[in-house]
C-alpha positions in Angstrom: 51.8 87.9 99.1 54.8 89.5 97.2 58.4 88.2 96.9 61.4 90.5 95.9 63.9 88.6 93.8 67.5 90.5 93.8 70.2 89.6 92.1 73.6 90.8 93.4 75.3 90.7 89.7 76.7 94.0 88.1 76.4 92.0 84.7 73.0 92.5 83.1 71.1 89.2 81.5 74.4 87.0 83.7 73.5 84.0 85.4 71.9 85.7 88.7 69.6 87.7 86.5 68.5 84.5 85.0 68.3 82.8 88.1 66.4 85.2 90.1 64.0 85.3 86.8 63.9 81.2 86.9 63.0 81.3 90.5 60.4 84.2 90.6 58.9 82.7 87.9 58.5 79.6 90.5 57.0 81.6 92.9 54.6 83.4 90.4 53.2 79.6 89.5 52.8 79.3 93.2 50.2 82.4 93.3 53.0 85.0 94.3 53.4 88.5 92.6 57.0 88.7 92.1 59.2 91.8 91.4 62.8 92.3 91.1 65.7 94.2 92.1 69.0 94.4 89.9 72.2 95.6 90.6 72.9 95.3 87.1 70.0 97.7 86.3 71.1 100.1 89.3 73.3 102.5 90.4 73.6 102.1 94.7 76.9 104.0 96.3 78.6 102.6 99.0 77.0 103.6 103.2 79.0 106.6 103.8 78.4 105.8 107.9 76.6 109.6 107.7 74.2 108.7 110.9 71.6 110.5 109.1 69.0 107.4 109.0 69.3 106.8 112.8 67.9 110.4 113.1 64.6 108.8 110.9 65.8 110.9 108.2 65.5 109.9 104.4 69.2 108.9 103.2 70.6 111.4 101.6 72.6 109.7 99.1 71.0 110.3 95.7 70.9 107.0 93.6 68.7 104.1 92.7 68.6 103.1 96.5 64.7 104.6 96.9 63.3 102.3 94.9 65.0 99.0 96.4 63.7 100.6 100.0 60.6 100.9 98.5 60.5 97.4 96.8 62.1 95.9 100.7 59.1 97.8 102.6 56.9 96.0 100.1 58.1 92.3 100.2 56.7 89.2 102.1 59.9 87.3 101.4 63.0 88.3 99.7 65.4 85.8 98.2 68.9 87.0 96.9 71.3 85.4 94.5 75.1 86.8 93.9 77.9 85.7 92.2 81.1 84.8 94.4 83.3 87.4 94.0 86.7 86.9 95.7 85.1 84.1 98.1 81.7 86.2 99.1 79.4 88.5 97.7 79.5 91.2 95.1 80.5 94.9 96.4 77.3 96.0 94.9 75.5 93.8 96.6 77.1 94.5 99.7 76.4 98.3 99.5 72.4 97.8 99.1 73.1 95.3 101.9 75.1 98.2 104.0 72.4 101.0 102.6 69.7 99.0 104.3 70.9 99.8 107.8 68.3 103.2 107.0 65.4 100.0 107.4 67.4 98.7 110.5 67.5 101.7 112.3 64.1 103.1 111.4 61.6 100.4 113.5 63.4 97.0 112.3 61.2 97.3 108.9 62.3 93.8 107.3 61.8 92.2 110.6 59.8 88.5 110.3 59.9 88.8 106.5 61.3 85.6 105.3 64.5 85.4 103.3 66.4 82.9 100.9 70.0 83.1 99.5 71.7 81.5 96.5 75.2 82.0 94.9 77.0 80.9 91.7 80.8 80.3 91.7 83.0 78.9 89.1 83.3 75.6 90.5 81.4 73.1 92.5 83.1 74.7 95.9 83.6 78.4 94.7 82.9 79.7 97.4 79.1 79.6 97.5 78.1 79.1 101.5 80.4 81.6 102.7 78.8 83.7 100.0 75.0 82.3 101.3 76.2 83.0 105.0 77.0 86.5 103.9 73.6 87.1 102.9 72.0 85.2 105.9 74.2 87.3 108.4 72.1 90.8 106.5 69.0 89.0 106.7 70.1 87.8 110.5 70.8 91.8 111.3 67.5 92.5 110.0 65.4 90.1 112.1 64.2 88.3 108.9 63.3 84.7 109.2 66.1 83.1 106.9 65.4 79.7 105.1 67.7 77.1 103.2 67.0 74.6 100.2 65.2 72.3 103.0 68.0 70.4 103.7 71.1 73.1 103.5 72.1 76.1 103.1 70.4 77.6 99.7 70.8 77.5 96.5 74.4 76.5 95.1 75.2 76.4 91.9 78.3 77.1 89.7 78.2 79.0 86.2 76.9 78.7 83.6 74.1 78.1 86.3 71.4 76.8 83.7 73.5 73.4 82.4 74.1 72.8 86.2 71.5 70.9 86.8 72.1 69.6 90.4 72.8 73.4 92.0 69.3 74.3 89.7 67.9 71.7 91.8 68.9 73.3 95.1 67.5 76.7 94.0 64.1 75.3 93.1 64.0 73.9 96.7 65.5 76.9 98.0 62.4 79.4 96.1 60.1 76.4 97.4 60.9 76.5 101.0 60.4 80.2 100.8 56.8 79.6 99.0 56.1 77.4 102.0 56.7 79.1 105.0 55.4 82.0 103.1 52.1 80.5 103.1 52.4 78.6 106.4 52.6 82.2 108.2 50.0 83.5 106.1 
């Protein structure tokens, strides 16, 4: 089974990148292959509303929004991690989240794969669950079967995310929880 880490950080080697790494690295102990998408590493424009996709066409956007499809079509379970920016998610990670309407509208393609958020703010209560419930409400949209940390909402941590060592806590149960249902639908 294959889990998709993506981290919703436009900084490259920041504290999502690390995290998602920390987390898939979890998963990989756990027997999973692992692969990653980064919006640091990627270039994905905004949904431009076109209508194309809900005519089964490819988007016709040309950027680095193929290979995330590609990666989506492939995952068991995807877990996502952004900063807060502004109270919720990145814009970056928002237009991959928007982009992936093409998956929506073309047979409900991430349907019953099982999902995990986690965020980073700058303080304790940065903003984190609204940022988790924006991810759960795209994974919601898709039909995905959305987990917490086991006893909340995900993983929520505040930066620098490694010296935090309660919120690192609540994304090892949050990667966990995934690893389980994972294997209890398998």
């Amino acid at each position: 089974m294959k889990i998709i880490g993506i981290s919703g950080s436009p900084k490259a080697g920041g504290n999502n990148d690390k995290l998602i790494e920390k987390m898939l690295g979890i998963a990989k102990e756990r027997g999973f292959e692992t692969d990653t998408v980064l919006i640091s590493e990627s270039q994905i424009a905004p949904c431009t509303a076109c209508g194309v996709c809900g005519k089964g066409e490819k988007c016709p956007v040309g950027d680095d929004m193929q290979p995330a499809y590609d990666k989506l079509l492939q995952a068991d379970g995807i877990i996502v991690s952004s900063p807060v920016y502004f109270g919720t998610m990145t814009a970056q990670l928002k237009a991959l989240c928007d982009r992936s309407v093409l998956l929506r509208r073309q047979g409900f393609k991430l349907s019953n794969k099982v999902g995990a958020a986690m965020a980073i703010g700058g303080s304790r209560n940065g903003g984190q669950e609204k940022t988790i419930q924006s991810i759960h409400e795209w994974m919601h949209i898709h039909g995905m079967i959305v987990v917490g940390d086991g006893g909340h909402f995900g993983g929520i941590l505040r930066k620098p995310a490694e010296e935090d060592e309660e919120g690192m806590r609540t994304a090892e149960d949050t990667i966990n929880k995934l690893c389980d249902v994972l294997q209890m639908i398998e």
